[in-house]
Gaussian input, Z-matrix of N, CA and C with variables (Angstrom, degrees):
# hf/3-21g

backbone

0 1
 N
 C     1     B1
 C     2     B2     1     A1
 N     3     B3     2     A2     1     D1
 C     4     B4     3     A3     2     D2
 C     5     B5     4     A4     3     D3
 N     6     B6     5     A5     4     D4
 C     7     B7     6     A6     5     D5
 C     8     B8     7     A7     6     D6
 N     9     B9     8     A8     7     D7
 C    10    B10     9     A9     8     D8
 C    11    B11    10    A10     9     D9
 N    12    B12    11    A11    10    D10
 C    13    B13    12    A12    11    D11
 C    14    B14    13    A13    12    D12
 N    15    B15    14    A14    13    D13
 C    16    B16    15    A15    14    D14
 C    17    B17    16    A16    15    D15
 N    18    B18    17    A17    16    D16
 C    19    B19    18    A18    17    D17
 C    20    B20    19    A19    18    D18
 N    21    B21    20    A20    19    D19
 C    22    B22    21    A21    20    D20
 C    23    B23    22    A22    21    D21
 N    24    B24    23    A23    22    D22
 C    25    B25    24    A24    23    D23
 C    26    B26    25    A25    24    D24
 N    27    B27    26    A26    25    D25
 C    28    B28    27    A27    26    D26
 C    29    B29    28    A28    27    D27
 N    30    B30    29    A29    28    D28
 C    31    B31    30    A30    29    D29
 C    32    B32    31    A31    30    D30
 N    33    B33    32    A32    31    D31
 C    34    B34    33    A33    32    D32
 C    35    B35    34    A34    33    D33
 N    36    B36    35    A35    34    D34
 C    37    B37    36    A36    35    D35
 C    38    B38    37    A37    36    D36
 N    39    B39    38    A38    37    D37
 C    40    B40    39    A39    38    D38
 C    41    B41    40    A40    39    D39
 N    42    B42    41    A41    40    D40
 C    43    B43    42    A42    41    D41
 C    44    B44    43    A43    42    D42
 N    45    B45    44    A44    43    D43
 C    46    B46    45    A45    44    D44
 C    47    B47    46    A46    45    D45
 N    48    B48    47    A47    46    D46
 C    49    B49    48    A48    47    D47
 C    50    B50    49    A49    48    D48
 N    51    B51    50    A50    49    D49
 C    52    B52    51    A51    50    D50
 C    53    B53    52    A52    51    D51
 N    54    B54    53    A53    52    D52
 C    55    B55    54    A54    53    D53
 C    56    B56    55    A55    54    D54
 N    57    B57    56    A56    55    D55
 C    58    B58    57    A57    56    D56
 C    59    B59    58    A58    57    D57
 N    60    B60    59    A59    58    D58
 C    61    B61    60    A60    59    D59
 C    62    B62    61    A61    60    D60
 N    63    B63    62    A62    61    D61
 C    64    B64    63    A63    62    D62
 C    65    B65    64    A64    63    D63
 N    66    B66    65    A65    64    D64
 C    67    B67    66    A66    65    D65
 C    68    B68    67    A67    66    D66
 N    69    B69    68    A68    67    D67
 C    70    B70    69    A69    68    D68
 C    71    B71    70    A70    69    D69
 N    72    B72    71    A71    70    D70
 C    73    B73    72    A72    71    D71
 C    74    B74    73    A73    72    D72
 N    75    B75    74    A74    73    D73
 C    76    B76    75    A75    74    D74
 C    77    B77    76    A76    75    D75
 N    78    B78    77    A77    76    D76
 C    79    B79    78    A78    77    D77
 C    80    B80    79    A79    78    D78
 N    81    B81    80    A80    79    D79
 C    82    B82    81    A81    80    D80
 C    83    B83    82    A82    81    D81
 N    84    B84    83    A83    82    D82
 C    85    B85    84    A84    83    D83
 C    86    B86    85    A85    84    D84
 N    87    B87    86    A86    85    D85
 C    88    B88    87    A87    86    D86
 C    89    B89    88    A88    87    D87
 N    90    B90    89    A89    88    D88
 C    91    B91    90    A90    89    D89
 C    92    B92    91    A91    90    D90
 N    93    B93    92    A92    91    D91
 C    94    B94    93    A93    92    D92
 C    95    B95    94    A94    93    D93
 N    96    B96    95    A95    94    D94
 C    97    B97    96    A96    95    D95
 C    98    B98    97    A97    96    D96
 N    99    B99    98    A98    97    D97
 C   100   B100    99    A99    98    D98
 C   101   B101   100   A100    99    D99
 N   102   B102   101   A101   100   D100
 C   103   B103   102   A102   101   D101
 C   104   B104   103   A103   102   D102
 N   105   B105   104   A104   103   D103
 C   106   B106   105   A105   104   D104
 C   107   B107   106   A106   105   D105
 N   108   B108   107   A107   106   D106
 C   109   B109   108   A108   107   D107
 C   110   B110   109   A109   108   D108
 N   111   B111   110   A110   109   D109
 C   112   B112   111   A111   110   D110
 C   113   B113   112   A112   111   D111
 N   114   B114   113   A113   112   D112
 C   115   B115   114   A114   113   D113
 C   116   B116   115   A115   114   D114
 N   117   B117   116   A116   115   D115
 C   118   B118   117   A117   116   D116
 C   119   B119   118   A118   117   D117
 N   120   B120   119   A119   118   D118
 C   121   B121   120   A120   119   D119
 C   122   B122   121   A121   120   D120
 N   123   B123   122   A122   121   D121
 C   124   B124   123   A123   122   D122
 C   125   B125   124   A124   123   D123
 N   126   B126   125   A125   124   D124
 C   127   B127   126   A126   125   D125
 C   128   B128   127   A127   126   D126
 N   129   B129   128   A128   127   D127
 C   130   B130   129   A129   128   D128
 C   131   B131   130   A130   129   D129
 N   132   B132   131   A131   130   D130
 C   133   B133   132   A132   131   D131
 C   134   B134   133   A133   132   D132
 N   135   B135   134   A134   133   D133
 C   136   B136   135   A135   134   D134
 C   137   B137   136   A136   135   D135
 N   138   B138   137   A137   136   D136
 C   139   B139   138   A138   137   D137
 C   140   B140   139   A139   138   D138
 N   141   B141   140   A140   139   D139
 C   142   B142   141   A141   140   D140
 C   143   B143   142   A142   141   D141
 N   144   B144   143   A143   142   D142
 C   145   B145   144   A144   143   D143
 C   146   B146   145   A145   144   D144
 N   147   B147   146   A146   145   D145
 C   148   B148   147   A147   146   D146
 C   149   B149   148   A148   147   D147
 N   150   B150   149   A149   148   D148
 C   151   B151   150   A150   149   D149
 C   152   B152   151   A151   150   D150
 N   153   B153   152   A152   151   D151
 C   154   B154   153   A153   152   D152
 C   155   B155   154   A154   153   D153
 N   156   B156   155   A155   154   D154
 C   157   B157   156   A156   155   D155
 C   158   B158   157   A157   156   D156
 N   159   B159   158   A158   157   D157
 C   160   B160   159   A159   158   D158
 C   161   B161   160   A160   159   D159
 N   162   B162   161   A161   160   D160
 C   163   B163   162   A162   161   D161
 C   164   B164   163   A163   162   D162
 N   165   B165   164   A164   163   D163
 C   166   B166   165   A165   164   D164
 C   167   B167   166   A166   165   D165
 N   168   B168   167   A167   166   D166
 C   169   B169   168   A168   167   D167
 C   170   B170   169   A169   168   D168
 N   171   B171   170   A170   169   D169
 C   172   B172   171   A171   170   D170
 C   173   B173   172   A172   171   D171
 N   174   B174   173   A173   172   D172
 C   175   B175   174   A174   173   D173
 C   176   B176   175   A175   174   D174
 N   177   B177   176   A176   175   D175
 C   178   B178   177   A177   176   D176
 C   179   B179   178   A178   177   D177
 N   180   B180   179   A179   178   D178
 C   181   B181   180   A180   179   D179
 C   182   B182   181   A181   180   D180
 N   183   B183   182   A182   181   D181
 C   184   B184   183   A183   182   D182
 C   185   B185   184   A184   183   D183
 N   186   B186   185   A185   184   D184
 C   187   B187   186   A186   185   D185
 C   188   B188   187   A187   186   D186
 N   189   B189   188   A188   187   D187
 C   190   B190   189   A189   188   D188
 C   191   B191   190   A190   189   D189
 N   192   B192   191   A191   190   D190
 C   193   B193   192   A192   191   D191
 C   194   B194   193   A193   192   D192
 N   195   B195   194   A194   193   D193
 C   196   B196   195   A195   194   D194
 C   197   B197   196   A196   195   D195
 N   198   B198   197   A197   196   D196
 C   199   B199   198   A198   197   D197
 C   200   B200   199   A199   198   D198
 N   201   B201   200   A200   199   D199
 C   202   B202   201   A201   200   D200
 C   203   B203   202   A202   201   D201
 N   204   B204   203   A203   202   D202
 C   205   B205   204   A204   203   D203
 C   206   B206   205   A205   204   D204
 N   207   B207   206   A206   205   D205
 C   208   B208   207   A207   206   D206
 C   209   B209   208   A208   207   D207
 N   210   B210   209   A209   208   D208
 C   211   B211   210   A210   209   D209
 C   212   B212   211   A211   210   D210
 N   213   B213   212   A212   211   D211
 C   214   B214   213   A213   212   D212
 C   215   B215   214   A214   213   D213
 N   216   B216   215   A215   214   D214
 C   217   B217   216   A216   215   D215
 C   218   B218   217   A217   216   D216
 N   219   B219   218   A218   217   D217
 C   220   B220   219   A219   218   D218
 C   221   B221   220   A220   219   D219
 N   222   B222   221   A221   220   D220
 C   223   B223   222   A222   221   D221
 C   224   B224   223   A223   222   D222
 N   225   B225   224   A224   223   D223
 C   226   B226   225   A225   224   D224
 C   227   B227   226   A226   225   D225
 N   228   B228   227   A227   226   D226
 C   229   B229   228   A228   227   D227
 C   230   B230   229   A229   228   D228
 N   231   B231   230   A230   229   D229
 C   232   B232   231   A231   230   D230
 C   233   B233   232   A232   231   D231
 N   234   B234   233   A233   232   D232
 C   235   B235   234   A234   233   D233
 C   236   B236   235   A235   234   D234
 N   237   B237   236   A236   235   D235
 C   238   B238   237   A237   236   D236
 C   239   B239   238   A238   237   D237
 N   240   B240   239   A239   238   D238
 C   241   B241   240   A240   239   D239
 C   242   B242   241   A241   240   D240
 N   243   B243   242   A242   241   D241
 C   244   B244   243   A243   242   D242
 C   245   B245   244   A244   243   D243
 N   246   B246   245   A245   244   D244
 C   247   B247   246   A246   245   D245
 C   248   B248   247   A247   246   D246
 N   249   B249   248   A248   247   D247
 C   250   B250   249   A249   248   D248
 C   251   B251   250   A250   249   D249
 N   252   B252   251   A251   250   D250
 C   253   B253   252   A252   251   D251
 C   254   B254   253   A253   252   D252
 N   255   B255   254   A254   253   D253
 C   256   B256   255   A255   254   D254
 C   257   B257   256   A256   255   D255
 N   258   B258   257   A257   256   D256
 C   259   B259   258   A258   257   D257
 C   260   B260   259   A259   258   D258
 N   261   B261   260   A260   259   D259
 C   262   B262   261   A261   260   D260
 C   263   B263   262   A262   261   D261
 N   264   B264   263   A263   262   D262
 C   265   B265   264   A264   263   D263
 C   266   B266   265   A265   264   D264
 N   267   B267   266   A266   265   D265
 C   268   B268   267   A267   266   D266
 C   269   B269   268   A268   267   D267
 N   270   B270   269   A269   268   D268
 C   271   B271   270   A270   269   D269
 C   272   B272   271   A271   270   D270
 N   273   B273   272   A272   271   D271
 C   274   B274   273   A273   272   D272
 C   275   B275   274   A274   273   D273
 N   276   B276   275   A275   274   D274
 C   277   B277   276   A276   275   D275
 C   278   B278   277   A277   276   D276
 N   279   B279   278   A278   277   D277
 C   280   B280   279   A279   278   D278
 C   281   B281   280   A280   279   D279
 N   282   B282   281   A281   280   D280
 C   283   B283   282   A282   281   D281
 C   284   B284   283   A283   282   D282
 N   285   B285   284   A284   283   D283
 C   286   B286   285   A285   284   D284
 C   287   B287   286   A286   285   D285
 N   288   B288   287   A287   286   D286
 C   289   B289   288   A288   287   D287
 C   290   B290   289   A289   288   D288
 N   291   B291   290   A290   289   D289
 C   292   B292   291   A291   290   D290
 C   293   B293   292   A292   291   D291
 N   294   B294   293   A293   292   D292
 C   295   B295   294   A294   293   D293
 C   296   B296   295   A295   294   D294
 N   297   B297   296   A296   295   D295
 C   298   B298   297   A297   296   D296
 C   299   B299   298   A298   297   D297
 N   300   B300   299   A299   298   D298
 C   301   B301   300   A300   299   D299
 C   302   B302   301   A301   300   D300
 N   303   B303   302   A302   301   D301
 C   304   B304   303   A303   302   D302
 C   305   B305   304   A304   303   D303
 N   306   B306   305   A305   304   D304
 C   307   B307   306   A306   305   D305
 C   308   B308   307   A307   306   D306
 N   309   B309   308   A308   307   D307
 C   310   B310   309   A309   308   D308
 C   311   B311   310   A310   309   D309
 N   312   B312   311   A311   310   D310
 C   313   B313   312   A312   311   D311
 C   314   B314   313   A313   312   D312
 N   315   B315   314   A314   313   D313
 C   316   B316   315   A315   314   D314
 C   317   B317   316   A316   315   D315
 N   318   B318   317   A317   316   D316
 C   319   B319   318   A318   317   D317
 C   320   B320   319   A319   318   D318
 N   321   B321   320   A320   319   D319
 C   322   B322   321   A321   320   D320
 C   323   B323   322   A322   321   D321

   B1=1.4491
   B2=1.5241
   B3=1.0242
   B4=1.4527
   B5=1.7723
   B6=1.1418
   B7=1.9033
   B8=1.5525
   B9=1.5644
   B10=1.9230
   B11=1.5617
   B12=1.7138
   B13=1.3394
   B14=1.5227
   B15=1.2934
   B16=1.5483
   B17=1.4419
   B18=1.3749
   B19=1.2781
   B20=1.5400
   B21=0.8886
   B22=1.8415
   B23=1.6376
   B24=1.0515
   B25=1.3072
   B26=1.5735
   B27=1.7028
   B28=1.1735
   B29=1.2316
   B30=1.9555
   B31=1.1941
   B32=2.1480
   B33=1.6841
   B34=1.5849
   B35=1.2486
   B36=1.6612
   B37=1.3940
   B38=1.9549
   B39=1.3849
   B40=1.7873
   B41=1.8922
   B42=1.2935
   B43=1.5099
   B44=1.6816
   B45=1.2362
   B46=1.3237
   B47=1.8366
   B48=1.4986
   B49=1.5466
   B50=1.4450
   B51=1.3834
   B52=1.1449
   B53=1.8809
   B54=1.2195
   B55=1.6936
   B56=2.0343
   B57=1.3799
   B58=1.3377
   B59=1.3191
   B60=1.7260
   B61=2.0238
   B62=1.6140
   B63=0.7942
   B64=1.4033
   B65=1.7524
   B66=1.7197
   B67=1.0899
   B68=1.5529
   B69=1.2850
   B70=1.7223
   B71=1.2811
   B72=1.4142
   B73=1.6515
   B74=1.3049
   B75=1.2400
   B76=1.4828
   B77=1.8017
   B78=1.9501
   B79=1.7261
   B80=0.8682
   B81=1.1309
   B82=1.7676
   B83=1.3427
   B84=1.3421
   B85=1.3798
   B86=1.7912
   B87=1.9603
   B88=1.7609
   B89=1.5613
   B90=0.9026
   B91=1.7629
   B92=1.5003
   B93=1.4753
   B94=1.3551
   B95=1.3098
   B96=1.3233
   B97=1.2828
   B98=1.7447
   B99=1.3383
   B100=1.5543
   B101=1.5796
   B102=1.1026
   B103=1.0961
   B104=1.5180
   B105=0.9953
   B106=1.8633
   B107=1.3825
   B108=1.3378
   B109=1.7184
   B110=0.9701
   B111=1.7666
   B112=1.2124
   B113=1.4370
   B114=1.8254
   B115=1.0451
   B116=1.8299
   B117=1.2622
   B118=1.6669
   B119=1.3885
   B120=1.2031
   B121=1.2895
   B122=1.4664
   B123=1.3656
   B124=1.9714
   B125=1.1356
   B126=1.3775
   B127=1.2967
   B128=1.8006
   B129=1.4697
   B130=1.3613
   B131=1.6977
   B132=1.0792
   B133=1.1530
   B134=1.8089
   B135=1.3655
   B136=1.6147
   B137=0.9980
   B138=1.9599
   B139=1.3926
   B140=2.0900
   B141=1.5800
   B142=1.1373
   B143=1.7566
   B144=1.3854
   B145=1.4007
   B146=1.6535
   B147=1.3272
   B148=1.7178
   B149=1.6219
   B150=1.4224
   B151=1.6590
   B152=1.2187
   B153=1.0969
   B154=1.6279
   B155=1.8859
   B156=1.9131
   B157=0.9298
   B158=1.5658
   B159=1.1725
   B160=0.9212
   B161=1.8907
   B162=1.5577
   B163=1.5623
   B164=1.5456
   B165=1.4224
   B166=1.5560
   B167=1.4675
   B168=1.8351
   B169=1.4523
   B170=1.7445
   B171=1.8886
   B172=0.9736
   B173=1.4240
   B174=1.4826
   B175=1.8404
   B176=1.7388
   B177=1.7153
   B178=1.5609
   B179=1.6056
   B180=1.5075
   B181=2.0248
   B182=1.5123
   B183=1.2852
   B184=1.4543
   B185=1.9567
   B186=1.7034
   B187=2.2921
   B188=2.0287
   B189=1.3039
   B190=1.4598
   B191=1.5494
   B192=1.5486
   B193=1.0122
   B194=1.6146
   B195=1.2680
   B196=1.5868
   B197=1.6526
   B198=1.1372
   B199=1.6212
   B200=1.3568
   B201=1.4792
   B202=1.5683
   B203=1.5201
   B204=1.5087
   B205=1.1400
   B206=1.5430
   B207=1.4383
   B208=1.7010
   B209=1.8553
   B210=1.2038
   B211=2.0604
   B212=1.5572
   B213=1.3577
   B214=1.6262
   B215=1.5647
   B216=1.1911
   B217=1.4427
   B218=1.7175
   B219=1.6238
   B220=1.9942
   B221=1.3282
   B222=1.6138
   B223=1.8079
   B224=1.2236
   B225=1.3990
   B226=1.5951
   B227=1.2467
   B228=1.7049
   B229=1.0022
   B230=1.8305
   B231=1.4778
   B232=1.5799
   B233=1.4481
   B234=2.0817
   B235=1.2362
   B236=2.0656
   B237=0.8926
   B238=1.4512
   B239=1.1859
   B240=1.6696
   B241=1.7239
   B242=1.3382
   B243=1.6690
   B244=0.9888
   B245=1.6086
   B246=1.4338
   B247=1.1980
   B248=1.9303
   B249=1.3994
   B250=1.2665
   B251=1.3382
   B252=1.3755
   B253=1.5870
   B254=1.4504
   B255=1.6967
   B256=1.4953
   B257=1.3849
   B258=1.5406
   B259=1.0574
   B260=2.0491
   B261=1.0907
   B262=1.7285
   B263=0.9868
   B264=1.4001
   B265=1.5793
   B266=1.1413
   B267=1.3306
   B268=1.5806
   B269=1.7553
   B270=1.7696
   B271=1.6968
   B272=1.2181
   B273=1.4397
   B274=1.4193
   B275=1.2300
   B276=1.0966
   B277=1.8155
   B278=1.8204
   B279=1.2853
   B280=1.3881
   B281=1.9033
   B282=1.4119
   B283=1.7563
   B284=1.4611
   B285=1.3092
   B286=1.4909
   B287=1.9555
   B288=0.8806
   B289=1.2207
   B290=1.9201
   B291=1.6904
   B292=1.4272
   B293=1.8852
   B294=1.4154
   B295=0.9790
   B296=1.5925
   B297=1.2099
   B298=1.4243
   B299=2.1321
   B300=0.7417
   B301=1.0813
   B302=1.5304
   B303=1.5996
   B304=0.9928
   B305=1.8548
   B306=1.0120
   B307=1.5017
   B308=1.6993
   B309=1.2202
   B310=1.8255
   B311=2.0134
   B312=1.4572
   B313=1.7429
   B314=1.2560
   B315=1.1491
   B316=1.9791
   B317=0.7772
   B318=1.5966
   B319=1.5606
   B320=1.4407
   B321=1.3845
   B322=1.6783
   B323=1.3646
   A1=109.16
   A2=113.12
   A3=110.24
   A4=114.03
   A5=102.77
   A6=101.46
   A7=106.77
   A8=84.50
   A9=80.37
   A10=100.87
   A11=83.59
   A12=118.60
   A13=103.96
   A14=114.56
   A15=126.74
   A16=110.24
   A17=120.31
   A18=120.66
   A19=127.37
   A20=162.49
   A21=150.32
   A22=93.14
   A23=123.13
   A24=95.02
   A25=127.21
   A26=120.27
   A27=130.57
   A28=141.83
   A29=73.58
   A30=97.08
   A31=136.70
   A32=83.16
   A33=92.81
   A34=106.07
   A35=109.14
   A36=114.70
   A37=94.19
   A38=116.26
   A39=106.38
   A40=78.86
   A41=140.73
   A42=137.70
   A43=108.36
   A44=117.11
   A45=125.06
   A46=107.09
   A47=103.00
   A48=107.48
   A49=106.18
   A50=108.95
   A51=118.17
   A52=114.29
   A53=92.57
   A54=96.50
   A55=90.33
   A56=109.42
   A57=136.50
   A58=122.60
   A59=94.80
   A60=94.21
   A61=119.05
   A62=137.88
   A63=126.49
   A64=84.56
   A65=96.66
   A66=113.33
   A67=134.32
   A68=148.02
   A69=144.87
   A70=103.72
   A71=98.69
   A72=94.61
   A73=115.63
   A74=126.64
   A75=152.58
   A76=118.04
   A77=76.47
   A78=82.46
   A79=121.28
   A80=120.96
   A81=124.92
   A82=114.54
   A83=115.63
   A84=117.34
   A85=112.83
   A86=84.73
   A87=82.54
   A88=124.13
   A89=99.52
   A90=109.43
   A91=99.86
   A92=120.23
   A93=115.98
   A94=121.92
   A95=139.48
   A96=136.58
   A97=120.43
   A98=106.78
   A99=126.25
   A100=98.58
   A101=157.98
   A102=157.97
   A103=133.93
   A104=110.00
   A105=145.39
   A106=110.03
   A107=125.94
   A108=115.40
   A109=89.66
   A110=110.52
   A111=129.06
   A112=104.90
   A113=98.96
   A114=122.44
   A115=123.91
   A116=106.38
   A117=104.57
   A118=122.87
   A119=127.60
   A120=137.95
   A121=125.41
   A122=113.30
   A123=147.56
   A124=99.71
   A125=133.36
   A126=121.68
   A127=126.50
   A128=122.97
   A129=104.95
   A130=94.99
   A131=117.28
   A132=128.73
   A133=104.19
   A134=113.89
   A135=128.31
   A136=134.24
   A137=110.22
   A138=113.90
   A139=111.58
   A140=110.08
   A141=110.35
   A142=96.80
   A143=120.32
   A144=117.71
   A145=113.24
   A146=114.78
   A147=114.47
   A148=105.29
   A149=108.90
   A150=104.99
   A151=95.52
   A152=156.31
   A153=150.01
   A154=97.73
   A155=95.85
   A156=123.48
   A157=107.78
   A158=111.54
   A159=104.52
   A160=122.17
   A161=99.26
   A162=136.00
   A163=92.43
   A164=116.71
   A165=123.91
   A166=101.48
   A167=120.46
   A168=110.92
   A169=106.04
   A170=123.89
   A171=107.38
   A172=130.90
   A173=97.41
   A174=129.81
   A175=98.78
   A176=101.84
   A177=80.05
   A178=102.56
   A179=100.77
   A180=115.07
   A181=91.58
   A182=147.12
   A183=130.09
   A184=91.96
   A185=93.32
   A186=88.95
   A187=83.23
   A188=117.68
   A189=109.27
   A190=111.21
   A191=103.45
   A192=122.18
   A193=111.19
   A194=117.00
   A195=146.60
   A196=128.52
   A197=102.60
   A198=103.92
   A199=90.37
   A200=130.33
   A201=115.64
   A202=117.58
   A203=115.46
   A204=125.07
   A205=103.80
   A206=104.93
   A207=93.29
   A208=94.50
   A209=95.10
   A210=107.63
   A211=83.41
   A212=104.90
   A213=125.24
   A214=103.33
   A215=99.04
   A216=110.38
   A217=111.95
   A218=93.71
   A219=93.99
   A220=121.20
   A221=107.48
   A222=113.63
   A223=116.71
   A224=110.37
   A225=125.74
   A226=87.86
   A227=150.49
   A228=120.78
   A229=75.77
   A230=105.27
   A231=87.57
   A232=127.39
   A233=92.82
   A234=93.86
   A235=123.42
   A236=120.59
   A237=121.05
   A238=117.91
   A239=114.98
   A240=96.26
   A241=92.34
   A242=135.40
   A243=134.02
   A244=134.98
   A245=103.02
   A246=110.18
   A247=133.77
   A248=101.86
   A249=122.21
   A250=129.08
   A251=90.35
   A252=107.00
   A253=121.38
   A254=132.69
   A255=124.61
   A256=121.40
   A257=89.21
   A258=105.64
   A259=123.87
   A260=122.63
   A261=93.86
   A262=138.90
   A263=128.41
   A264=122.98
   A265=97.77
   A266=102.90
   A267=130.06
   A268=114.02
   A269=103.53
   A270=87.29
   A271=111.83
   A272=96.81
   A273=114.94
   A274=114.89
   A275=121.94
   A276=138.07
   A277=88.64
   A278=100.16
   A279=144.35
   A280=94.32
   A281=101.93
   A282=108.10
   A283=107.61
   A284=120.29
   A285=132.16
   A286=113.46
   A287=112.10
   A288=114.68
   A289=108.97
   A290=92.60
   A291=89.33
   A292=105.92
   A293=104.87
   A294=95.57
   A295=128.81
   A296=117.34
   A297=123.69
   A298=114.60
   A299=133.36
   A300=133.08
   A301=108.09
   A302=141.52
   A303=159.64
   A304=97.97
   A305=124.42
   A306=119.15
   A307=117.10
   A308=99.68
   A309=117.55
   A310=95.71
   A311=91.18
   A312=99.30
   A313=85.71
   A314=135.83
   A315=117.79
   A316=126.31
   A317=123.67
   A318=123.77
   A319=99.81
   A320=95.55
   A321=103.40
   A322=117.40
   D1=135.76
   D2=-174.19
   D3=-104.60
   D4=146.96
   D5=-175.14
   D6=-78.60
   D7=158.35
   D8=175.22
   D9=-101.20
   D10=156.82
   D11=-169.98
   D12=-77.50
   D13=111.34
   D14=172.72
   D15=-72.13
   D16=119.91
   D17=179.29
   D18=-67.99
   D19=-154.77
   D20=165.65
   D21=-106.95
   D22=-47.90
   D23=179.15
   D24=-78.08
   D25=0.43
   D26=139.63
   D27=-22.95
   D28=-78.11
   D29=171.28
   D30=-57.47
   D31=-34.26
   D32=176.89
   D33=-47.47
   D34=-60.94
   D35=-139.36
   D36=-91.44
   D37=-3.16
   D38=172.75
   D39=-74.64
   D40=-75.02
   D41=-149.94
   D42=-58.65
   D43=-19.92
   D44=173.79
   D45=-66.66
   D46=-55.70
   D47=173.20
   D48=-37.92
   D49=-56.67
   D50=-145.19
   D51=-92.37
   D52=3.64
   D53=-178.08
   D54=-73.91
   D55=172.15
   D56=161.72
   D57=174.60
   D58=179.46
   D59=-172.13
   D60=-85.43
   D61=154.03
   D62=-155.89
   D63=-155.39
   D64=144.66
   D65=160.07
   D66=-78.83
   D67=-173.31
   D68=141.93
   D69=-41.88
   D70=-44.86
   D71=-157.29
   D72=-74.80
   D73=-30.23
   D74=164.01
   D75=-31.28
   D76=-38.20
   D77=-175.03
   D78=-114.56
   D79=15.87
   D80=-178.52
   D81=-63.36
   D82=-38.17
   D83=-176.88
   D84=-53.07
   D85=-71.24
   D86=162.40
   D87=-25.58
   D88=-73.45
   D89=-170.88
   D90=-33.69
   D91=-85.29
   D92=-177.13
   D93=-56.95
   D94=-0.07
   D95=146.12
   D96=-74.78
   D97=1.06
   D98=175.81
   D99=68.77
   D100=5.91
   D101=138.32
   D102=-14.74
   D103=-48.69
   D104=-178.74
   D105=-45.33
   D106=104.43
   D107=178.17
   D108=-129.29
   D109=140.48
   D110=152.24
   D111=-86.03
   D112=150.89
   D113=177.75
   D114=-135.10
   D115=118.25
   D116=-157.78
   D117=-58.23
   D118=123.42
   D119=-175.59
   D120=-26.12
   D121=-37.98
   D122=131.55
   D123=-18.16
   D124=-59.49
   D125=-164.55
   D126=-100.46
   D127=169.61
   D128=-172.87
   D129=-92.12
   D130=143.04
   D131=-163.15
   D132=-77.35
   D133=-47.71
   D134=156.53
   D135=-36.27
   D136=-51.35
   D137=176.38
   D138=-70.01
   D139=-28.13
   D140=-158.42
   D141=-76.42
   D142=-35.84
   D143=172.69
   D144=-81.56
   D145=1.67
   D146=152.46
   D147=-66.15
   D148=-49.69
   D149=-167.34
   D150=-88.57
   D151=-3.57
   D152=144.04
   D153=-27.22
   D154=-78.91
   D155=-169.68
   D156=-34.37
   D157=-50.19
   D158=-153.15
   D159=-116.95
   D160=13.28
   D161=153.88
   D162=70.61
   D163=64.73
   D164=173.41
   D165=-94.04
   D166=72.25
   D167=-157.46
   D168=-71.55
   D169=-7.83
   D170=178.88
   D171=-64.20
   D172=-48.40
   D173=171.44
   D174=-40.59
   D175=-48.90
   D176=-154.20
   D177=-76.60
   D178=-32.51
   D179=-175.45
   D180=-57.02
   D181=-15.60
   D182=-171.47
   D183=-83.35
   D184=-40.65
   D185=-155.25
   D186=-74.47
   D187=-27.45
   D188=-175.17
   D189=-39.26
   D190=-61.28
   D191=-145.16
   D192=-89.86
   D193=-6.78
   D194=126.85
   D195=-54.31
   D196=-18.64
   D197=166.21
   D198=84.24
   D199=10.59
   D200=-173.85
   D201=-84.45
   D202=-16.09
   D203=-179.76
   D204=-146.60
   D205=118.76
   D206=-178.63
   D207=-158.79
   D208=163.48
   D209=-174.93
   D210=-53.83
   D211=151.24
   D212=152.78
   D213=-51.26
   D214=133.73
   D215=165.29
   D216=-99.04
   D217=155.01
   D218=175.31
   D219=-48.61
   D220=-40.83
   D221=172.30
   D222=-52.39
   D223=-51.88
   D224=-172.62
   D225=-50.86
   D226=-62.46
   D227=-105.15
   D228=-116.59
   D229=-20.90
   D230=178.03
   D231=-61.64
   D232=-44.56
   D233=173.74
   D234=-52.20
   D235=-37.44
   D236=174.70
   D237=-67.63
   D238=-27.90
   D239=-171.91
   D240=-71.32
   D241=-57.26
   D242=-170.12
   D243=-47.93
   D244=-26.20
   D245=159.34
   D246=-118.11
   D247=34.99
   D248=168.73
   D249=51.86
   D250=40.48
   D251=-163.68
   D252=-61.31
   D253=140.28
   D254=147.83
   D255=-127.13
   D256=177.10
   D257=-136.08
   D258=-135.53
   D259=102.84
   D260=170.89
   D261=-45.72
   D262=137.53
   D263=-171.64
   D264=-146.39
   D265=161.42
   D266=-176.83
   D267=-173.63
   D268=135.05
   D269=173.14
   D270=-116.67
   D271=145.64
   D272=162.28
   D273=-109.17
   D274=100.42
   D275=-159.53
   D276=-59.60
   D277=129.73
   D278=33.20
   D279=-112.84
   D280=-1.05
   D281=-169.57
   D282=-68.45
   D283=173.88
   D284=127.50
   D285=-112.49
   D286=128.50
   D287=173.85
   D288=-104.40
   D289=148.19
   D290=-175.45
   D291=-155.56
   D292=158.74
   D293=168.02
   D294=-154.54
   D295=111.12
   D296=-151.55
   D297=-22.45
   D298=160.40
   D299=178.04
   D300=-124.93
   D301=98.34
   D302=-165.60
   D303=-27.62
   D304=143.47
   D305=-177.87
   D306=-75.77
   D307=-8.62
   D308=-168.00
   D309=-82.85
   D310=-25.32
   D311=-168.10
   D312=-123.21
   D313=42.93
   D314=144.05
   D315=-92.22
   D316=148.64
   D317=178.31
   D318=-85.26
   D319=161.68
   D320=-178.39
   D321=-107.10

């Protein structure tokens, strides 16, 4: 049986549902399951888990290799637990994608 083909604008708007704010604490798990990508504030956080979705490894090897999207690092993650950071999230299985939320605009 074959799966159906999710369209991109489907697809946007199922990852659009599915984005929200997320705490540190929220993500710890991710993180230590190595899962956890940051994603640069520059970028739309939706479109980059479309090309997750949908394994555009050039698109993403260009923002990789730009530092625009890369695994959480140990710093990253110290710096946030310590300062209680949030965050947008959304998954793109097997990922979580995220993206810091300026501290002036966090929920508490």
């Amino acid at each position: 049986m074959m799966e159906p083909v999710i369209q991109d604008a489907d697809l946007e708007t199922l990852f659009n549902a599915q984005t929200g704010r997320v705490s540190w604490g929220e993500l710890e798990r991710a993180f230590a399951r190595g899962v956890l990508i940051r994603v640069d504030a520059g970028l739309d956080l939706v479109a980059v888990a479309c090309c997750v979705a949908r394994d555009e490894a050039l698109t993403l090897q260009d923002w990789m290799t730009a530092r625009q999207v890369a695994s959480v690092s140990m710093e990253e993650a110290q710096v946030w637990s310590s300062t209680g950071a949030h965050f947008w999230a959304v998954v793109a299985a097997p990922f979580v994608l995220v993206q810091e939320i300026p501290a002036e605009r966090s929920i508490t």
